[in-house]
C-alpha positions as CSV (number, residue, x, y, z in Angstrom):
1,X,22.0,26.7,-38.8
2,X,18.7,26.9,-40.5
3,X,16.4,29.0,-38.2
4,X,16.6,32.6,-38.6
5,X,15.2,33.1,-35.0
6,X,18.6,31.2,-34.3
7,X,20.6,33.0,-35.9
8,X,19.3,35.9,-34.8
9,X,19.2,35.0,-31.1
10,X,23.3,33.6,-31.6
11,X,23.9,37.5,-33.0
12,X,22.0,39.2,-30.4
13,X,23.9,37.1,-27.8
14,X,26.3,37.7,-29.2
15,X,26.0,41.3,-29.3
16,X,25.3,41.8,-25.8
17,X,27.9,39.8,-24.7
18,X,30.4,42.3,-26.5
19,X,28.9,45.0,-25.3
20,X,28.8,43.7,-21.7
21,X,32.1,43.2,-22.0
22,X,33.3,46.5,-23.5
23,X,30.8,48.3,-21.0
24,X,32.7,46.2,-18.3
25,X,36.1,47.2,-19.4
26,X,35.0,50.4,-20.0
27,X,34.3,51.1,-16.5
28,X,36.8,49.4,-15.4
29,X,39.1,51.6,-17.1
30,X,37.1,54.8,-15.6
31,X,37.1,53.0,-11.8
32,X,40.7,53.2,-12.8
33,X,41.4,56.7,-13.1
34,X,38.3,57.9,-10.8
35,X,40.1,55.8,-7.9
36,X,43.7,57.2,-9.1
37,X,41.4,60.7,-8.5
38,X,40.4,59.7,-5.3
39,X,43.4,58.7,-3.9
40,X,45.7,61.3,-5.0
41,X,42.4,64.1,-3.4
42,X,43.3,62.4,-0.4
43,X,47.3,62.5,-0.6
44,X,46.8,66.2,-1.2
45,X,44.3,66.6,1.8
46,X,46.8,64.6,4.1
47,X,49.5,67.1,2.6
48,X,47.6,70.1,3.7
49,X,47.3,68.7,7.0
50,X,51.1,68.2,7.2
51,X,51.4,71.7,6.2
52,X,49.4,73.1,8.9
53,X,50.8,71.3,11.5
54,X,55.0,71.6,10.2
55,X,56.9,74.0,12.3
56,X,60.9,74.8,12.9
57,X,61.5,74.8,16.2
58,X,64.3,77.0,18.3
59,X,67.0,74.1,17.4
60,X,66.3,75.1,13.3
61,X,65.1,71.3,13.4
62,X,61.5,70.9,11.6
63,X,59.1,69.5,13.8
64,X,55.1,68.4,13.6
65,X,52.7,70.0,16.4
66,X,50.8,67.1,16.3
67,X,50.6,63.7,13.8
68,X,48.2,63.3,11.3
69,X,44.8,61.4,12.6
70,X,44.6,58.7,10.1
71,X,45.1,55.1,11.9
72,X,47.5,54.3,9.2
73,X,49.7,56.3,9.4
74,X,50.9,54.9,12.8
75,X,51.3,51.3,11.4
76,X,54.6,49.9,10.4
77,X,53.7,48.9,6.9
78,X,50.3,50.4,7.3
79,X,49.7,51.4,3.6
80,X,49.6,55.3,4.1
81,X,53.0,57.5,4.4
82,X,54.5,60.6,4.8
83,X,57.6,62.2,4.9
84,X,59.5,66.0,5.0
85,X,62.8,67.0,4.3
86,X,64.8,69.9,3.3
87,X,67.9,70.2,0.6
88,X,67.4,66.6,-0.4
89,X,67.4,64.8,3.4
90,X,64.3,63.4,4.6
91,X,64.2,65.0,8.4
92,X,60.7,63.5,9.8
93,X,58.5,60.7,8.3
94,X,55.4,58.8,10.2
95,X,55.5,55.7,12.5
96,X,54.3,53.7,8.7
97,X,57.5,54.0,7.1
98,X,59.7,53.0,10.1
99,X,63.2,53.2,9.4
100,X,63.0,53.8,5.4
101,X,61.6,56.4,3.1
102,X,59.9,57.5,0.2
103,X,61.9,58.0,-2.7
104,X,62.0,61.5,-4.1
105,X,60.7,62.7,-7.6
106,X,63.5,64.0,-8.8
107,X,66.0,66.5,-7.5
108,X,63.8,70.5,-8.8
109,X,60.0,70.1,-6.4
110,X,57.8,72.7,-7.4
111,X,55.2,74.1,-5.5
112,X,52.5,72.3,-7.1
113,X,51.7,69.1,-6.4
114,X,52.9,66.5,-8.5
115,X,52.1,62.6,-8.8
116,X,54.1,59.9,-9.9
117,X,54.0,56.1,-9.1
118,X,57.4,54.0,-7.3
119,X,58.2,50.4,-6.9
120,X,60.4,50.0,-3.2
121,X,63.0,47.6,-2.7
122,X,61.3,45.3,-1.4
123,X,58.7,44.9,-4.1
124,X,56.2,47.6,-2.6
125,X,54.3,49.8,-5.1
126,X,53.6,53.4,-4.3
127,X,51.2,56.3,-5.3
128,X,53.0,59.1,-4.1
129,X,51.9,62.8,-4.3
130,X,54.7,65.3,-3.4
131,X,55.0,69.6,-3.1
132,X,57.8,72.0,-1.7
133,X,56.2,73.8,0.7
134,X,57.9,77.5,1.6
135,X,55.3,78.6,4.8
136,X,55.3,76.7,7.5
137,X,52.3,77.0,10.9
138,X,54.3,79.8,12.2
139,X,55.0,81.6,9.6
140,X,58.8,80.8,8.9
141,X,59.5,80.8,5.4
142,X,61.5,77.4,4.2
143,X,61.3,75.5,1.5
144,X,60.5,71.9,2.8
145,X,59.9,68.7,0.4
146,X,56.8,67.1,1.9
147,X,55.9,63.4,0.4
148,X,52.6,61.4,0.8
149,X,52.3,58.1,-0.8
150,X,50.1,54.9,-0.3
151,X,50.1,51.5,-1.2
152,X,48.6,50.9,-4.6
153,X,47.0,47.6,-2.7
154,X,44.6,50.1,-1.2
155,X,43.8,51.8,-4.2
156,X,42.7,48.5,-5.6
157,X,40.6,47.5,-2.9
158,X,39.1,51.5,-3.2
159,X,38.6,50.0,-7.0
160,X,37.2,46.9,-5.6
161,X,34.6,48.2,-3.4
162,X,33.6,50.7,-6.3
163,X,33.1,47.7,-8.9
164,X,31.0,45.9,-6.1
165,X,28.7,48.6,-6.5
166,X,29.0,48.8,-9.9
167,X,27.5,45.2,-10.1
168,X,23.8,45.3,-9.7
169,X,24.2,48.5,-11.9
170,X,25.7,46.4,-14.8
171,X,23.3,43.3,-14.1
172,X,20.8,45.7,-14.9
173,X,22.2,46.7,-18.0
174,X,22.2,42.7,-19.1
175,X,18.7,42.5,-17.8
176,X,17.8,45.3,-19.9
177,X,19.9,43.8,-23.2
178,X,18.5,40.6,-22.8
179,X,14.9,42.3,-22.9
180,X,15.6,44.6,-25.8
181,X,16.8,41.4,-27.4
182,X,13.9,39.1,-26.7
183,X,11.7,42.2,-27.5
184,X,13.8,42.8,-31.0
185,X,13.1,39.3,-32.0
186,X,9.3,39.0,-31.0
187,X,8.2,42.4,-32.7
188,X,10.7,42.0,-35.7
189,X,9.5,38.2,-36.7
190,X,6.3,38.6,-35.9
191,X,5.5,39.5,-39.7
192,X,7.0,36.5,-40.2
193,X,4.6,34.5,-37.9
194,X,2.0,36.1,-39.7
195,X,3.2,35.2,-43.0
196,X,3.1,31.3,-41.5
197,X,-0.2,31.8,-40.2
198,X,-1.6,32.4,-43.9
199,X,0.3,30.1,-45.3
200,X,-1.2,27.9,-43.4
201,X,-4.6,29.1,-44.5
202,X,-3.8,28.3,-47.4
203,X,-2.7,25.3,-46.9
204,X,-5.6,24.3,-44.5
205,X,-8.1,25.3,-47.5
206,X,-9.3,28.0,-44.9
207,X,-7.9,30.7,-47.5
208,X,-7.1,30.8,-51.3
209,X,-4.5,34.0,-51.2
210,X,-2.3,35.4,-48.1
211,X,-4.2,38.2,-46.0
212,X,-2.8,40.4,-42.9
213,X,-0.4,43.5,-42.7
214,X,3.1,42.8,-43.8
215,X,6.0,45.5,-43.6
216,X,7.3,46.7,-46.7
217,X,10.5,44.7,-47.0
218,X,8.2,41.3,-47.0
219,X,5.3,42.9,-49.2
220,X,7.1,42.2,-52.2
221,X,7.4,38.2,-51.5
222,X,3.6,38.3,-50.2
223,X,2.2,39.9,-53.4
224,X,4.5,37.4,-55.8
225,X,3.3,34.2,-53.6
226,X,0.0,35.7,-54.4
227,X,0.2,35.9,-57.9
228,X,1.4,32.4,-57.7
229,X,-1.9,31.4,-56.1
230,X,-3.9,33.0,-58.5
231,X,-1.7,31.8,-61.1
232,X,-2.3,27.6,-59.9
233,X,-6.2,28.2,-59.4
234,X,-6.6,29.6,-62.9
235,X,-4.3,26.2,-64.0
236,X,-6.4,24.3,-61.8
237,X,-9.7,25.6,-62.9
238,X,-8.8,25.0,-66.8
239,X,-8.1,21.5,-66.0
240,X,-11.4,20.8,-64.2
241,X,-12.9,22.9,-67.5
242,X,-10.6,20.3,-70.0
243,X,-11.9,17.5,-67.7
244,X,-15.2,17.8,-68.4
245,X,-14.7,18.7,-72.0
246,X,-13.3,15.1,-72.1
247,X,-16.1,13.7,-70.4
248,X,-18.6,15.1,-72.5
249,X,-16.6,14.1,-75.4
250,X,-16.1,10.6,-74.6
251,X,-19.7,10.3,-73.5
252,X,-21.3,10.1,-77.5
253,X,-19.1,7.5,-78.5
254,X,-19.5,5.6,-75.8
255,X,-23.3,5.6,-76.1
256,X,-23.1,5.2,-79.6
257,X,-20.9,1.5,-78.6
258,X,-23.4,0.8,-76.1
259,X,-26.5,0.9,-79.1
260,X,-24.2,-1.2,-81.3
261,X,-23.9,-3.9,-78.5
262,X,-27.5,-3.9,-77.9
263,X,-28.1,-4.4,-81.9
264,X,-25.6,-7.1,-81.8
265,X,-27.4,-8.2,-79.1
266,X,-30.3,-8.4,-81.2
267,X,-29.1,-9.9,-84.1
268,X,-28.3,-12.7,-82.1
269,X,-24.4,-12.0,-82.0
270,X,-24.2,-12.4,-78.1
271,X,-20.8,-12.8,-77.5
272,X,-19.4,-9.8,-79.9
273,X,-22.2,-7.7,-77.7
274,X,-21.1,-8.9,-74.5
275,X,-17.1,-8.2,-75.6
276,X,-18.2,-4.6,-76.4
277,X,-20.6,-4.3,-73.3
278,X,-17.6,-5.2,-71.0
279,X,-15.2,-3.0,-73.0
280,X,-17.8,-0.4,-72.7
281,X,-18.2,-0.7,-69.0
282,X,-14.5,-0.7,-68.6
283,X,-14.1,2.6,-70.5
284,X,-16.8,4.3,-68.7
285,X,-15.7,3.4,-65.4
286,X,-11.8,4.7,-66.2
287,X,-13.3,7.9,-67.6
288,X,-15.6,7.9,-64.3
289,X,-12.2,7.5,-62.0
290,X,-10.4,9.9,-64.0
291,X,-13.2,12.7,-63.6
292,X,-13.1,12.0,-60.1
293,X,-9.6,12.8,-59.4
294,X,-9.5,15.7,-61.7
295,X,-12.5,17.3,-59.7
296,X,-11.3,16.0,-56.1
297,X,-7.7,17.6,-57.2
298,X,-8.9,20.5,-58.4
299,X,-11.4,21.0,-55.3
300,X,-9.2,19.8,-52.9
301,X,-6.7,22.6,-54.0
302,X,-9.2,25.3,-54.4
303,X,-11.3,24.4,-51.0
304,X,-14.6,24.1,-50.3
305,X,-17.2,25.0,-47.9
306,X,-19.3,23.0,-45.3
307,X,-21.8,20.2,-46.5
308,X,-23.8,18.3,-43.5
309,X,-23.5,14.5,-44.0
310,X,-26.7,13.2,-42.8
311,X,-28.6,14.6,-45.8
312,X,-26.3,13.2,-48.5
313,X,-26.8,9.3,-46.6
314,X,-30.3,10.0,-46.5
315,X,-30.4,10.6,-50.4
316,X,-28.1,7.8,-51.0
317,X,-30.3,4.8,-49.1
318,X,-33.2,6.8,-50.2
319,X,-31.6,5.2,-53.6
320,X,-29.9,2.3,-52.7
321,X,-33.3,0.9,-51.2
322,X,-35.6,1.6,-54.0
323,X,-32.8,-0.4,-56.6
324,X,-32.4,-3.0,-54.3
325,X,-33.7,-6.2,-55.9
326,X,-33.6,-7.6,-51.8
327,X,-36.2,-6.8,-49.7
328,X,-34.5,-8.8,-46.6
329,X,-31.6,-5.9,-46.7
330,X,-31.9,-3.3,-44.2
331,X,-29.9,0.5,-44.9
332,X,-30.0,2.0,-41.3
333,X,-27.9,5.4,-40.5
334,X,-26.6,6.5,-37.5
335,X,-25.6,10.3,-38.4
336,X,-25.4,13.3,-36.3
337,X,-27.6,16.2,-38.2
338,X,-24.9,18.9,-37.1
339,X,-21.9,17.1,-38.4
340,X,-19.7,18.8,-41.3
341,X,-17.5,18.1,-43.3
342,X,-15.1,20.1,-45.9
343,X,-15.7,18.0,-49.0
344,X,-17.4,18.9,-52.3
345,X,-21.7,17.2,-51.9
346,X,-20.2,15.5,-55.6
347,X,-17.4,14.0,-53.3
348,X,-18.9,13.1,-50.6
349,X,-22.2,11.2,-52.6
350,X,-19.7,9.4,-54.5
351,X,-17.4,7.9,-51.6
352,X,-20.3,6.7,-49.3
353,X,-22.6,6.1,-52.6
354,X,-19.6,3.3,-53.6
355,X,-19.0,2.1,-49.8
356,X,-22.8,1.5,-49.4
357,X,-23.0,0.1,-52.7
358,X,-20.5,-2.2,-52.1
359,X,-22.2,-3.3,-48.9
360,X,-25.2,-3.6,-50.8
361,X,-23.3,-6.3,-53.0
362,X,-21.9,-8.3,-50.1
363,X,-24.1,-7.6,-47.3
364,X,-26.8,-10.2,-46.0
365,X,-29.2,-8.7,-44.3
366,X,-27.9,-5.0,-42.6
367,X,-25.8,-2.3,-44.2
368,X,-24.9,0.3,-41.6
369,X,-23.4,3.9,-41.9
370,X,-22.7,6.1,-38.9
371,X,-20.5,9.1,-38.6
372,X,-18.7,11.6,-35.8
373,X,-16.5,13.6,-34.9
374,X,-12.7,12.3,-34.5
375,X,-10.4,14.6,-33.0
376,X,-10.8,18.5,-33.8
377,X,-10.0,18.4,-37.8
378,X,-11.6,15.1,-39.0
379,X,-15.0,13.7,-39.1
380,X,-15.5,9.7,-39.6
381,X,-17.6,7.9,-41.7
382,X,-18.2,4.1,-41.2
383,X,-19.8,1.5,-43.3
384,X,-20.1,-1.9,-42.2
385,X,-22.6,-4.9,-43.5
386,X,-23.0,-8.1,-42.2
387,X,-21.3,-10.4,-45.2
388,X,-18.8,-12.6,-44.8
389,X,-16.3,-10.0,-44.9
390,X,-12.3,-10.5,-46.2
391,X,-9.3,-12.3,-44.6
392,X,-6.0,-10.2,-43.4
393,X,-4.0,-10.8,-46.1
394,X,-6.5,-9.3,-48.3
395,X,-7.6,-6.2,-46.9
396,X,-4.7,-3.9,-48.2
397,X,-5.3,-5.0,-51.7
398,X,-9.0,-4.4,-51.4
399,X,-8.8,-0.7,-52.8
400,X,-6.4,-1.0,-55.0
401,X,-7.1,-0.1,-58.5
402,X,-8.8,-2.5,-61.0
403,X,-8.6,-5.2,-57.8
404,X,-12.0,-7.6,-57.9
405,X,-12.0,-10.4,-55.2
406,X,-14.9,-12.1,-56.6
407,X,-15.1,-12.3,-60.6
408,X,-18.6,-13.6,-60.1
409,X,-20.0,-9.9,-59.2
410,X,-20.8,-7.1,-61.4
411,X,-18.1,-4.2,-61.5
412,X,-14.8,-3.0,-63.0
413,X,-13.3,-3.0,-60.1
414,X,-12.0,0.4,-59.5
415,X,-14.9,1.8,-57.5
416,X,-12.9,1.4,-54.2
417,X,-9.9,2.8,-55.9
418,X,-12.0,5.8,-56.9
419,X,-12.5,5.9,-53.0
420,X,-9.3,6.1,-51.9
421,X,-8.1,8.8,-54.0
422,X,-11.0,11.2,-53.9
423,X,-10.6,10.8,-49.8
424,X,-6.6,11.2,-49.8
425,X,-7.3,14.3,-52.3
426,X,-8.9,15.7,-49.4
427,X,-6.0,14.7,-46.8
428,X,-8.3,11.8,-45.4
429,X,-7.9,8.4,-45.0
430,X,-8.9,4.8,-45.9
431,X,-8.9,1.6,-44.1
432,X,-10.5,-1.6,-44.3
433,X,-11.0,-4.0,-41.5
434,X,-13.3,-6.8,-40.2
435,X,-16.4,-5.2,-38.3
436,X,-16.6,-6.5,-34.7
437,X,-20.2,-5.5,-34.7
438,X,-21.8,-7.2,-37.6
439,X,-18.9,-9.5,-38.7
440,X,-18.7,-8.3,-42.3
441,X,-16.5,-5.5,-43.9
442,X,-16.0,-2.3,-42.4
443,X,-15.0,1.0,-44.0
444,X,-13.7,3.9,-42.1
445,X,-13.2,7.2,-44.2
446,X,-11.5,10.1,-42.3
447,X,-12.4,13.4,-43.6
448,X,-11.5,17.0,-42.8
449,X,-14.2,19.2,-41.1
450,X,-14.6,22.5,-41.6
451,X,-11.6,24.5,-39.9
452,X,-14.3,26.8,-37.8
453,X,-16.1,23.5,-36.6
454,X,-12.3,22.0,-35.7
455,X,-11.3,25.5,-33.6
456,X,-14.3,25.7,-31.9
């Protein structure tokens, strides 16, 4: 079991249901004795109405003025009894016991009552409460031996009826555990929760370090995840900082190849400056790709803010159309003014500046670029042109690095690969497919929006 709100829920269960069932017992064991109580209240009470109704006639014979009220009594088998005797003989007993008797507690009664439990012959078990009494209702002193006793079945159903009404009372109590519980586990994770919630933040780009109030016990793991944060954007930002040392580095040399290919040039050695020309190209274009990923890595991880779309296309076929060595190609944008998204300006110009380019390249006449909103977290961009587009089998390919599909055009190749990656560093996607509109290549580029433009 992995969840801790699991495990937590299997203890508090698990809790409750012990403590249910030791309350349960628990009262079970006090309906116990506080029926025992009951019951042997009553035996006395029945006793004291023996004793005020016991007389010794002329004869010397006891006798009863009148019988005790209670319907039982006058039931063979009815569950309450009583009996009175003298010197060990049992002289009068109720209509209950019929022709048998209680048994005696032993042969020295006191005047106190005392209690004691019997099983009959015949299986019967007996609460029986029994006193020497030594007045009787008219006065006459003699010790008699008075006996009550009932059937422990009655006590039961006395303990019975009790734990009836005992029920709602204990339902109560699992109603109020199983609140307690639920309220245990939503106040005492919800530091945890919180701790999700900024990790996701993070995560989401919409935070660079974990905010919010955290009890002292998770303080100490918020404040090292924090320094671990701080830790990766200082690594991050040195290799953006080394990146562009490289690039500047590389940048000389490369120019200084470039003049030597254009004195070869000159000197008439054109195939030694077309070898270093094409090398040169190469080289620039892998430095290019590499600077790319560094920066969409290192942005990607650090976040950025909002940048609106519509301006960057404008820039770019403000560009594309004044380079353009076609006047019959048309650059038309279809851009919402209010749409977002959450990638660096840098970014952004340089995946839709290589998409349009490349429909420059292979379009005939019309080179479109539109973009909404998809879903809540994604904008997406679409170029499509009018060319003659690429077979099935080799649209996957078509972004794959150093992949040309027509050695007769200009380029290293790795443009589209520079595409993919700077969009998948940003948790977008890429796909290729054949445009249904203008029957040529379409690009569609899913990119995050900001995060208050995806809650709204």
């Amino acid at each position: 079991m992995t969840s801790l709100r699991q495990r937590l829920v299997v203890i508090g269960v698990t809790a409750v249901a012990a403590g249910l069932l030791l309350a349960a017992i628990g009262i079970g064991v006090v309906l116990d004795r506080a029926a025992e109580r009951r019951a042997v209240r009553e035996l006395v009470d029945h006793m004291g109405v023996l004793g005020s109704v016991v007389y010794i006639d002329t004869g010397g014979e006891l006798n009863v003025s009148r019988e005790p009220a209670d319907p039982r009594f006058h039931l063979i088998a009815g569950g309450l009894y009583w009996q009175m005797g003298r010197q060990g003989r049992v002289e009068l007993r109720s209509q209950s016991l019929g022709a048998k008797s209680l048994p005696w507690l032993g042969d020295s009664p006191t005047s106190q009552p005392r209690n004691y439990r019997r099983v009959t012959e015949d299986g019967q078990a007996l609460l029986i409460v029994e006193k020497l009494m030594t007045e009787t209702a008219v006065g006459r002193s003699a010790p008699i031996r008075v006996a009550v006793g009932v059937d422990e079945t009655e006590i039961a159903k006395l303990h019975l009826g009790v734990g009836e009404a005992a029920m709602p009372a204990l339902l109560m109590i699992a109603i109020g555990l199983g609140g307690a519980t639920w309220a245990f586990l939503h106040f005492g994770l919800a530091p945890l929760r919180v701790l999700e919630s900024s990790l996701r933040a993070v995560k989401d780009r919409r935070a660079d370090r974990l905010d919010g109030e955290f009890p002292a016990e998770v303080k100490p793991l918020v404040d090292q995840l924090n320094e671990l944060l701080e830790a990766r954007d200082r690594d991050l930002k040195r290799a953006r900082a080394r990146a562009g040392d490289l690039a500047h580095a590389l940048k000389t040399p490369l120019a200084v190849l470039s003049a030597a290919a254009r004195d070869a040039q000159v000197q008439g050695h054109s195939e030694i400056s077309r070898q270093i020309s094409s090398e040169v190209e190469r080289l620039d274009s892998i430095v290019r790709r590499e600077l790319a990923r560094a920066r969409a890595g290192v942005r990607g991880s650090l976040g950025v803010g909002a940048v609106a779309v519509a301006p960057v296309v404008e820039d770019l076929l403000r560009t594309l159309r004044h380079i353009s060595d076609r006047p019959e190609l048309r650059f038309s944008s279809l851009v919402d003014p209010a749409i977002e998204v959450a990638v660096d300006v840098t970014d952004l110009t340089e995946i839709l500046g290589n998409l349009l380019d490349n429909g420059r390249q292979w379009g005939r006449s019309t080179v479109t670029v539109s973009c909404q909103l998809f879903g809540t977290a994604f904008a997406q961009l679409i170029v499509e042109d009018d060319g003659d587009g690429l077979s099935a089998e080799d649209l996957p390919s078509l972004a794959e690095r150093g992949v040309r599909l027509d050695e007769n055009k200009p380029g290293s190749g790795l443009g589209l690969a520079i595409v993919r990656e700077l969009v998948e560093a940003y948790g977008g996607d890429l796909q290729f497919e054949k445009s249904t509109v203008l029957g040529g290549l379409k690009a569609r580029v899913l990119v995050p929006v900001p995060v208050l433009r995806g809650n709204r």
